[in-house]
C-alpha positions as CSV (number, residue, x, y, z in Angstrom):
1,X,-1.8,6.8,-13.5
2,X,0.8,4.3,-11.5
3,X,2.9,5.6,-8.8
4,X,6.3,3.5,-7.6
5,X,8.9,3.6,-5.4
6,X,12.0,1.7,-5.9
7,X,14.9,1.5,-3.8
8,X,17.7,1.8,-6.0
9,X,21.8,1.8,-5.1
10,X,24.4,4.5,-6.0
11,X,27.5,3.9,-7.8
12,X,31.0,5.9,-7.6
13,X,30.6,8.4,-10.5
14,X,32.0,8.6,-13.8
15,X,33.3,12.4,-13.4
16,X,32.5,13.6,-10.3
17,X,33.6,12.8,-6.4
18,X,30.2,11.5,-5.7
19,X,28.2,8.5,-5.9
20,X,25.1,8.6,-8.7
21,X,22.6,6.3,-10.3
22,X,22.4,5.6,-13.8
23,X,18.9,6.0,-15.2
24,X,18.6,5.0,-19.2
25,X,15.1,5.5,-21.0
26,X,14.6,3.1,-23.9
27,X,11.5,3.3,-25.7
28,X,10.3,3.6,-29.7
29,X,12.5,0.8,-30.7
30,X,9.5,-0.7,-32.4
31,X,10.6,-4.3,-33.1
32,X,9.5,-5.5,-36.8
33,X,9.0,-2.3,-38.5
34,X,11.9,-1.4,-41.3
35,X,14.9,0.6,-40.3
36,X,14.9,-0.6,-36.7
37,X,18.4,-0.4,-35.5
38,X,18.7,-3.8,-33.3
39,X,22.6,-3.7,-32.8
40,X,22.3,-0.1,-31.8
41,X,19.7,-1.3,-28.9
42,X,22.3,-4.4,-28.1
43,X,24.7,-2.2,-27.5
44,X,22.9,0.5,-25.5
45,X,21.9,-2.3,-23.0
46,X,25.3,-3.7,-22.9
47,X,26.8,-0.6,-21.8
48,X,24.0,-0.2,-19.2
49,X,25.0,-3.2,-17.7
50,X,28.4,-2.8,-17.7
51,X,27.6,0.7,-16.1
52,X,25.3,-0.7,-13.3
53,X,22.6,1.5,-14.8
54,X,19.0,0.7,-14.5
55,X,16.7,1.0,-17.3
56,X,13.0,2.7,-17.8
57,X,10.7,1.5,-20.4
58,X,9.3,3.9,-22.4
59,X,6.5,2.2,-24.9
60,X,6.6,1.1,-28.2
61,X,8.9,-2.1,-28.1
62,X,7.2,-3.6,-30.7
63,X,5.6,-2.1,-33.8
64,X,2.7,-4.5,-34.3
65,X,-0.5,-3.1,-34.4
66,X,-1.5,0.6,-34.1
67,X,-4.6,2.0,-32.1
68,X,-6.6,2.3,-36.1
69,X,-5.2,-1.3,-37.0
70,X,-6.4,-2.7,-33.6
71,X,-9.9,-1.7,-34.2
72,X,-9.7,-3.0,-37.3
73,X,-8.5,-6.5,-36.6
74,X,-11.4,-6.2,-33.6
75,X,-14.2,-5.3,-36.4
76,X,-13.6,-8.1,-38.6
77,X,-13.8,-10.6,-36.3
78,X,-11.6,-13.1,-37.4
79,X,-11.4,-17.4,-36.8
80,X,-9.9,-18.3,-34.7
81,X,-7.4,-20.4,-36.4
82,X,-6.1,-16.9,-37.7
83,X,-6.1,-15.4,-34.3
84,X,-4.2,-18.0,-33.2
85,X,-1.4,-17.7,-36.4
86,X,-1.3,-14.0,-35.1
87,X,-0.6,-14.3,-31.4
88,X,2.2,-17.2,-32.7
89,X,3.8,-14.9,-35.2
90,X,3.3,-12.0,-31.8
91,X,5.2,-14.1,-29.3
92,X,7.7,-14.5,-31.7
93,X,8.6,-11.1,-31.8
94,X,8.1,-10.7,-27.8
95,X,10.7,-13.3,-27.7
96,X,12.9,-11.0,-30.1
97,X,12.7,-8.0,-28.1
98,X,13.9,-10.3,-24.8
99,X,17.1,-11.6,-26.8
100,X,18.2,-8.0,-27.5
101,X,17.9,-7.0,-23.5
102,X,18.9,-9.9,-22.5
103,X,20.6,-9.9,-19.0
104,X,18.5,-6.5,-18.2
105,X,16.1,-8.8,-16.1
106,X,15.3,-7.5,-12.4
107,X,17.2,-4.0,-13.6
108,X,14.2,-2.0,-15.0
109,X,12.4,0.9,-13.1
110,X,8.9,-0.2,-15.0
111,X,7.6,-0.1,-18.4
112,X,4.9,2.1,-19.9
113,X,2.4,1.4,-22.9
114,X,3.1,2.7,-26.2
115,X,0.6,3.1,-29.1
116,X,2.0,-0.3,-31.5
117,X,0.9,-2.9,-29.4
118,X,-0.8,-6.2,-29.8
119,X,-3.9,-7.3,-27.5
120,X,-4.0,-11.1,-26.7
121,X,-7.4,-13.0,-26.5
122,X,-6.6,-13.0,-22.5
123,X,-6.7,-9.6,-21.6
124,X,-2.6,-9.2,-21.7
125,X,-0.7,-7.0,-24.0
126,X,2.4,-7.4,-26.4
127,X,3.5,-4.5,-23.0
128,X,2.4,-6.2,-20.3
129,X,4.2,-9.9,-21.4
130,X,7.4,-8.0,-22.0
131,X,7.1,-6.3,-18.6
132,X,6.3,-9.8,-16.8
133,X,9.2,-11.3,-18.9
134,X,11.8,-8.5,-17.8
135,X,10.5,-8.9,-14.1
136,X,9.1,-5.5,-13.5
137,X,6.3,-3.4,-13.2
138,X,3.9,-2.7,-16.1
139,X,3.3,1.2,-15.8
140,X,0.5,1.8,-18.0
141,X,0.0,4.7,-19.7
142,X,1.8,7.5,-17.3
143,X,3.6,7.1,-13.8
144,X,5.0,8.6,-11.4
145,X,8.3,6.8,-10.3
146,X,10.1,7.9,-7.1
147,X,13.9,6.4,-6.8
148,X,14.8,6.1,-2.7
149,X,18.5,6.8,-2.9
150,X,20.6,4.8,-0.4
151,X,21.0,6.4,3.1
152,X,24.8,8.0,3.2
153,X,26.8,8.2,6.3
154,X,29.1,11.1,7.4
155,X,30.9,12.0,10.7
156,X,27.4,13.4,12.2
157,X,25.8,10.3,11.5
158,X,22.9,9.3,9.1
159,X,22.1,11.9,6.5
160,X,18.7,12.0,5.0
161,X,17.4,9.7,2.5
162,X,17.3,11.7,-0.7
163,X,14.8,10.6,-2.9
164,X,14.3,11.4,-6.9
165,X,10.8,11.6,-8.6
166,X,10.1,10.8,-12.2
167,X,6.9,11.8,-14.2
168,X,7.2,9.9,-17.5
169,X,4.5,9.6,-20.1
170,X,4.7,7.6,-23.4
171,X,4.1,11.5,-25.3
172,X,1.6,12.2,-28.0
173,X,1.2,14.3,-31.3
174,X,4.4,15.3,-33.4
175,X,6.6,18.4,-34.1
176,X,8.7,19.2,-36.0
177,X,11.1,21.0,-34.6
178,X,13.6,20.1,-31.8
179,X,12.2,22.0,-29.5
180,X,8.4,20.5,-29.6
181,X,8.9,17.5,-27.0
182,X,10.0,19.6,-24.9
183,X,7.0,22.2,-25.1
184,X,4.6,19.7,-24.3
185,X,6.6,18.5,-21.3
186,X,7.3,22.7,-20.2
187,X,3.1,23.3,-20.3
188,X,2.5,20.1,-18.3
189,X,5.2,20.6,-15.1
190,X,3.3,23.4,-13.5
191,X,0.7,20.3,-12.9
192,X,2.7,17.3,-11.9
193,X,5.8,17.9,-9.0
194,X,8.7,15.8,-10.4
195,X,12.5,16.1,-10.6
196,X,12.6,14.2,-14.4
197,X,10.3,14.7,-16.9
198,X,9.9,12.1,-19.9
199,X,8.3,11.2,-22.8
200,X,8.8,9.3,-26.0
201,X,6.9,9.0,-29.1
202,X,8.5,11.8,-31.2
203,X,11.8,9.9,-31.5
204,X,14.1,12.9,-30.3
205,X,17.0,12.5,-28.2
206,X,16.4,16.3,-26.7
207,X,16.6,17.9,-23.1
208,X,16.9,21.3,-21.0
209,X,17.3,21.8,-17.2
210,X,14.8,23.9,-15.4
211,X,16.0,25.8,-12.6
212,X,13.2,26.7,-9.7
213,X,14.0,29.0,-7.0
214,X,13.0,29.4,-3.5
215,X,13.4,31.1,-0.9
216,X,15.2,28.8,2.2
217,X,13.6,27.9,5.2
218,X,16.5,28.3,8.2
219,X,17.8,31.1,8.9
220,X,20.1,32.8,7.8
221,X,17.7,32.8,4.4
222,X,18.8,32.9,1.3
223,X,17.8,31.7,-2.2
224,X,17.9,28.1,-3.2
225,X,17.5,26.4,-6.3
226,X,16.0,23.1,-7.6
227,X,17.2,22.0,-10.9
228,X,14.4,20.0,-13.1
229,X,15.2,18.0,-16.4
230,X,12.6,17.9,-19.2
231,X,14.0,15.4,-21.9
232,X,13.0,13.4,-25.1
233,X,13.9,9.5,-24.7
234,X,15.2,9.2,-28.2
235,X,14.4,6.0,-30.2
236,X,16.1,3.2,-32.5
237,X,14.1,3.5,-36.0
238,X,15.8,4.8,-38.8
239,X,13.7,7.0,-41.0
240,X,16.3,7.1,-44.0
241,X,17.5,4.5,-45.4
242,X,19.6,3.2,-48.7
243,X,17.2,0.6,-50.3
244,X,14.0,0.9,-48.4
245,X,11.2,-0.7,-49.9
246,X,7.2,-1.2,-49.8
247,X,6.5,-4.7,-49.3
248,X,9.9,-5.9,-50.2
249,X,9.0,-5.4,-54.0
250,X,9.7,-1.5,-55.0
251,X,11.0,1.3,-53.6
252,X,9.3,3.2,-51.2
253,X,10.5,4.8,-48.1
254,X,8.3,4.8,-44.5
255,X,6.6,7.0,-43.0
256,X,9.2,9.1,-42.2
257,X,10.4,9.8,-45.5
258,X,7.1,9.8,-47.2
259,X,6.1,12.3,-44.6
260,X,9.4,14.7,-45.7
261,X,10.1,14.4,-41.3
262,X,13.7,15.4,-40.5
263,X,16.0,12.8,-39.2
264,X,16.9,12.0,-35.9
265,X,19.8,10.8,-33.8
266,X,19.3,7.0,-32.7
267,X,19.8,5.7,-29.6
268,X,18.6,6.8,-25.4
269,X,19.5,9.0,-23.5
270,X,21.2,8.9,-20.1
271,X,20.2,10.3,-16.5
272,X,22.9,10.6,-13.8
273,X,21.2,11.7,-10.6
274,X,23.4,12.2,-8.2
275,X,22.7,12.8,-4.2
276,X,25.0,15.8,-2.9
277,X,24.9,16.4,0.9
278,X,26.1,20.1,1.7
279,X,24.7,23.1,3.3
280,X,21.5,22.2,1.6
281,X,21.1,18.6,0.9
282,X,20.2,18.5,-3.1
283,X,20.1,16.4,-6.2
284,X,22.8,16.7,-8.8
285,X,20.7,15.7,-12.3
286,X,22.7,15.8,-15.6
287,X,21.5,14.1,-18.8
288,X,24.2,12.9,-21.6
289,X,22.4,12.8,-25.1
């Protein structure tokens, strides 16, 4: 598990009379399989930048190799002539992926592993070369991030530095339903302390706030709250599509279809985490799906 701290800068906000930072989770865009919606990606990371967002990497970039494939590839020990064709057809794709965020350099949070990935003969991943490439940190499998909010000013003088913590795993397993990313994320919060928590793999562009209440610690007491945001990162892979085919030759559809899975709406999701300064200094956490 990786644990980072960023300092990150507030914006003026889009609704409210505050100042926020613009958080957007991209992951499962899976690069080279069929049905992967590359202008939709463009355009998600044009607006990010246009919105001084930053952006968190959430695995599966690429769709190379899974975990099964990857053994297999490992068992039959190829020549190296054809490893060689590989990692060249490999970088090709990394290069891809970089084109599509391009400009996004220096502006991501980190970037975890997915499950399609490629291992080079030097110890690096399809992940880690895309991490190095976009100039941040290579999470691994699950991190905690902590965000270090900009100190504010007021007539008293400093105000405390409000910080914003981040748990964010690449997911396993399935569900159907709409509600099963957000089960597994519901039994794992009693165990990690967080303010976000994320994870990807099941495609779904879901969320719920958690409120936790407490009891305050000056007096007069009263009862405080914490909100907490479970969410679903969403993902750019179409699973229906006019036309699909196997191989190119005959109809087929992928996975998705074959597997009679519902469809899902495309695209991230976005996190506005706002700092608010009042009796009780507190974060303001919203999510737009």
């Amino acid at each position: 598990m990786e644990i980072s701290e960023i300092k990150v800068e507030t914006v003026a906000s889009l609704t409210l009379p505050w100042q926020e930072i613009r958080v957007m989770p991209i992951g499962d865009v899976q690069l080279g399989a069929q049905g992967c919606q590359t202008d939709r990606l463009q355009r998600d990371v044009e607006w990010g930048l246009n919105q001084n967002a930053y952006f968190l990497g959430m695995g599966e970039y690429l769709d190379i190799l899974s975990p099964s494939n990857r053994a297999k590839i490992r068992a039959a020990n190829l020549y190296d002539t054809a490893e060689d064709i590989i990692e060249e057809i490999t970088e090709q794709k990394i290069e891809q992926f970089q084109k599509l965020v391009n400009g996004s350099e220096g502006r991501w949070l980190g970037m975890l592993e997915g499950h399609h990935l490629y291992e080079f003969r030097d110890g690096s991943t399809t992940d880690t070369r895309i991490a190095r490439a976009l100039k941040t940190n290579f999470l691994g499998t699950c991190a905690f991030v902590r965000l270090k909010l900009q100190r504010q000013e007021n007539t008293k003088g400093k105000r405390p530095v409000l910080t914003c913590t981040i748990w964010c795993h690449h997911g396993v397993g399935s569900g159907i339903k709409t509600s099963a990313p957000l089960n597994k994320l519901e039994n794992i919060m009693p165990y990690f302390d967080a303010d976000i928590y994320l994870i990807a793999h099941q495609h779904k562009k879901v969320s719920t706030p958690i409120d936790q209440l407490y009891m305050t610690r000056k007096k007069p007491y009263d009862i405080g709250y914490r909100t907490k945001i479970l969410a679903c990162t969403g993902g750019y892979l179409l699973g229906y599509y006019k036309g699909a085919k196997q191989g190119g030759l005959y109809p087929r559809g992928g996975y998705v279809e074959r597997g009679m899975r519902p469809p899902v709406a495309l695209g991230c999701i976005v996190l506005y985490i706002r700092p608010v300064h009042s009796q009780v200094d507190r974060l303001d956490l919203n999510v737009s799906l």
